[in-house]
C-alpha positions as CSV (number, residue, x, y, z in Angstrom):
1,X,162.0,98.1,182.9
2,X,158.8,98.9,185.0
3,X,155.5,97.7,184.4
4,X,152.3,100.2,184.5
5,X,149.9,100.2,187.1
6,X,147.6,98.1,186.1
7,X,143.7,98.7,187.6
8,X,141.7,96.2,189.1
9,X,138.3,97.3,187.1
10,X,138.0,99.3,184.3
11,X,137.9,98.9,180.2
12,X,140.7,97.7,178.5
13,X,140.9,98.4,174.3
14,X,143.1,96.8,172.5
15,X,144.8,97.1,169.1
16,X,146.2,94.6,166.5
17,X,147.8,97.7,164.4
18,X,148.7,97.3,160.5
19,X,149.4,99.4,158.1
20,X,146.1,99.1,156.0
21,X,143.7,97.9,159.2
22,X,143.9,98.0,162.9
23,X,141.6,95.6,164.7
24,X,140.4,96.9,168.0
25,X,138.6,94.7,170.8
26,X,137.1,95.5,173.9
27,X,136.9,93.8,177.6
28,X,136.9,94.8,180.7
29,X,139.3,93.5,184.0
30,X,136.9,92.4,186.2
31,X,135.6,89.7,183.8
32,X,138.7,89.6,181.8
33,X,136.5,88.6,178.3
34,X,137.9,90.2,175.0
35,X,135.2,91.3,172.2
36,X,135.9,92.1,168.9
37,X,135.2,96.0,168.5
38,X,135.5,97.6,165.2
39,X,138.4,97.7,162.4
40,X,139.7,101.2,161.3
41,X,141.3,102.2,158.1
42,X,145.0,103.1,159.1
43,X,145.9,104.7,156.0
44,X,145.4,108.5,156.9
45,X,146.4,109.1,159.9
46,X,144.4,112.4,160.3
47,X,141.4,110.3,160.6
48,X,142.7,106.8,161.9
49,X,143.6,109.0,165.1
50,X,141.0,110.8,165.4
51,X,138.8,107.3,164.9
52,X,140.7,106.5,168.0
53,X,140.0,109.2,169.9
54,X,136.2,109.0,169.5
55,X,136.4,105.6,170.9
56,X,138.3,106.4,173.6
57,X,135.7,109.1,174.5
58,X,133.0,106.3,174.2
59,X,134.9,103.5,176.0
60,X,136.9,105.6,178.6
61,X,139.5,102.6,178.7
62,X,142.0,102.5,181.7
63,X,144.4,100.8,180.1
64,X,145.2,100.3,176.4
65,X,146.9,96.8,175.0
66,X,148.9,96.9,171.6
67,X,150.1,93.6,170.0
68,X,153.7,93.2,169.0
69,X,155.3,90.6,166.7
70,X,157.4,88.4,168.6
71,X,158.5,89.4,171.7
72,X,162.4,88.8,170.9
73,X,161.9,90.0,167.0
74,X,163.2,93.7,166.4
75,X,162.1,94.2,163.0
76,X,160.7,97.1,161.5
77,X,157.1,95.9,161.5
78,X,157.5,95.3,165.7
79,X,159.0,99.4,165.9
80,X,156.4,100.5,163.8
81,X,154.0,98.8,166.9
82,X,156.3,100.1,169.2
83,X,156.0,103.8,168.2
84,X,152.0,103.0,167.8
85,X,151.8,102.2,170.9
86,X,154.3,105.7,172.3
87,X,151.6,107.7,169.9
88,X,148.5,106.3,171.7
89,X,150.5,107.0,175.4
90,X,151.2,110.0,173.9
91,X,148.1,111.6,172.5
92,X,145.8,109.7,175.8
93,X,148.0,109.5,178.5
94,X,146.8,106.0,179.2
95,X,148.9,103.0,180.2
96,X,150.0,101.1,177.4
97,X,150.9,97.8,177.2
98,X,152.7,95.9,174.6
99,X,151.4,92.3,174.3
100,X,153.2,89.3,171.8
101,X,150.6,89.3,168.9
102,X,152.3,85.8,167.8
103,X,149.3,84.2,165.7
104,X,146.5,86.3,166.6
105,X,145.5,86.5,162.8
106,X,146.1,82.9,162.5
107,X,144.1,82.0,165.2
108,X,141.3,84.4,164.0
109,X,141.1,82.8,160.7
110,X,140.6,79.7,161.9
111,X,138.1,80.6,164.1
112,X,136.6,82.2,161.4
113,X,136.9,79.0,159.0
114,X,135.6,77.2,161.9
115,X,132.2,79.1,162.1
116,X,131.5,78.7,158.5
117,X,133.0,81.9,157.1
118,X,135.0,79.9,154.3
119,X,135.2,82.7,151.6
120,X,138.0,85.2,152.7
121,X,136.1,88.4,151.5
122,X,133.6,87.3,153.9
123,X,136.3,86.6,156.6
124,X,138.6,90.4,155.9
125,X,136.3,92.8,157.6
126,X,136.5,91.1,160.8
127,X,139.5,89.4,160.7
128,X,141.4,91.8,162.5
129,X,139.2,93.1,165.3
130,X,139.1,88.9,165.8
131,X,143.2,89.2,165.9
132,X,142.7,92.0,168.9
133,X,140.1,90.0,170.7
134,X,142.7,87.6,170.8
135,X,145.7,89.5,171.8
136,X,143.0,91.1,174.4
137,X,142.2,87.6,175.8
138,X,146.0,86.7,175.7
139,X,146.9,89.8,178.0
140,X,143.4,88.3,180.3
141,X,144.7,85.1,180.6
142,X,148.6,86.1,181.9
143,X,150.7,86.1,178.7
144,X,153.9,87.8,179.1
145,X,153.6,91.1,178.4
146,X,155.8,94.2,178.6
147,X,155.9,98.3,179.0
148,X,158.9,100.0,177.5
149,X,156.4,103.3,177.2
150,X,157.0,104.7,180.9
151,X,160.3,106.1,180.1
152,X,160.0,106.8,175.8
153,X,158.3,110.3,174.6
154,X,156.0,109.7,172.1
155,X,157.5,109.7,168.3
């Protein structure tokens, strides 16, 4: 399978989709630090994509990262990233790449926990921008990562 062509500098988004929320981060190559961006409502997808668009016009990424469950897990959750991900190509004609999203929520949690957020409601509305910080700074610091897009039409 080929791999994009991935820039030296530029802004890189990121997205840990779900079904209710999608957490996006920001970062850029040259320092290769992920931020924790915004969460979107994913529920109507007349305004969830056009959310996206609007930050895509503010940002002007050059590349775009989605997190995927488990690279070797084909289940319906890790299709429903995979067409994400063929939507965003799709609509933005960006490169997209697929990242393993193994824990990212976890790992935001505790970091939350770990700051002093101990009450969950306070934790929820950042949660999952957190979780694509960290599948941000997981495609920064060289973990696997994947691009079945080149060759799929979006869905």
């Amino acid at each position: 399978m080929s791999s994009p062509m991935i820039p030296h500098r530029g802004t890189v988004l990121a997205f840990d989709y779900g079904l209710a929320r999608t957490g996006i981060a920001q970062g850029e190559l040259e320092t290769r630090i992920a931020m924790p961006l915004a969460v979107l409502e994913s529920t109507d997808e007349s305004f969830f994509f056009s959310a996206i668009a609007s930050l895509l016009a503010e940002w002007h990424p050059v590349l775009l990262v989605v997190g995927r469950p488990g690279e070797n897990q084909e289940h319906a959750f890790g299709l429903r990233c995979e067409r994400f991900a063929r939507r965003l190509h799709g609509r933005h004609r960006l490169p997209v790449v697929l990242v393993d999203e193994s824990l990212s929520s976890c790992l935001a949690e505790r970091q939350l926990v770990e700051i002093g957020r101990r009450d969950w409601r306070h934790r929820k509305p950042v949660r999952d921008a957190l979780a694509a910080s960290v599948i941000l700074q997981s495609f920064f610091d060289g973990a696997p990562w994947r691009d079945p897009l080149a060759s799929k039409e979006p869905a």
